[in-house]
N, C-alpha and C positions, 0 to 999 in steps of 0.2 A: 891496605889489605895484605899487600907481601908481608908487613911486617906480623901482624896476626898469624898470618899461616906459617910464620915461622917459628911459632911454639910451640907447633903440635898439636896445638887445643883442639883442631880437628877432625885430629885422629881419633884421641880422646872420646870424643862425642858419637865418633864411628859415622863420621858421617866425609866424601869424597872429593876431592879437586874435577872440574872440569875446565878445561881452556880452550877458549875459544877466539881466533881472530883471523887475519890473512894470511897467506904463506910467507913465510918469512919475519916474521913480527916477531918470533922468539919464544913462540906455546913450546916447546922439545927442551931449550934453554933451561926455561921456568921452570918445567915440568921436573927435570934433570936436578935441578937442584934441589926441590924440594923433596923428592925422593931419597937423596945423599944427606939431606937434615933428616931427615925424618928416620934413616939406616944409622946417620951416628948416635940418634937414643934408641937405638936398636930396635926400631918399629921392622919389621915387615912390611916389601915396598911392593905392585907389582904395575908397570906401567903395558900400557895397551892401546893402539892406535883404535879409535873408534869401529872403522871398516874390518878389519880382524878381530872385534869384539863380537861385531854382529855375524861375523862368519863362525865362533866358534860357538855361538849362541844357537844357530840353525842348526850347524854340525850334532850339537848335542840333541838339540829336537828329536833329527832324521836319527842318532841312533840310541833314541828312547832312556837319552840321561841327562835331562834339561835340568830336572829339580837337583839333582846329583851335585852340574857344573855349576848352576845356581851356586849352592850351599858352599862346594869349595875354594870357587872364585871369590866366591862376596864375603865370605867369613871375617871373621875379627881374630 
């Protein structure tokens, strides 16, 4: 699987990395790196701890620019 996600084909497809396991297993490692591949073909990276995703996901609710962050966050 690492070696597939390391073509980028992913991105391509426009479609996201999610990692999931225990603390310390190495999800920030992974993550870390396939972001730095993904910046040397000069993709556009942006990493985000899930609990900070969903804070900044409320945040835009409460001040009436959800679809806004939506569309900025998730764009291609």
């Amino acid at each position: 699987m690492i070696e597939e996600l390391s073509t980028n084909e992913y991105i391509q497809q426009k479609l996201n990395i999610i990692l999931i396991g225990a603390s310390g297993s190495g999800k920030t490692c992974i993550s870390n790196a396939f972001g730095v591949n993904a910046c040397m073909e000069r993709y556009r990276v942006q990493y985000i701890r899930l609990p900070d995703l969903f804070q900044e996901i409320e945040e835009a609710k409460i001040q009436g620019h959800y679809k806004k962050y939506m569309k900025k966050t998730f764009q291609s």
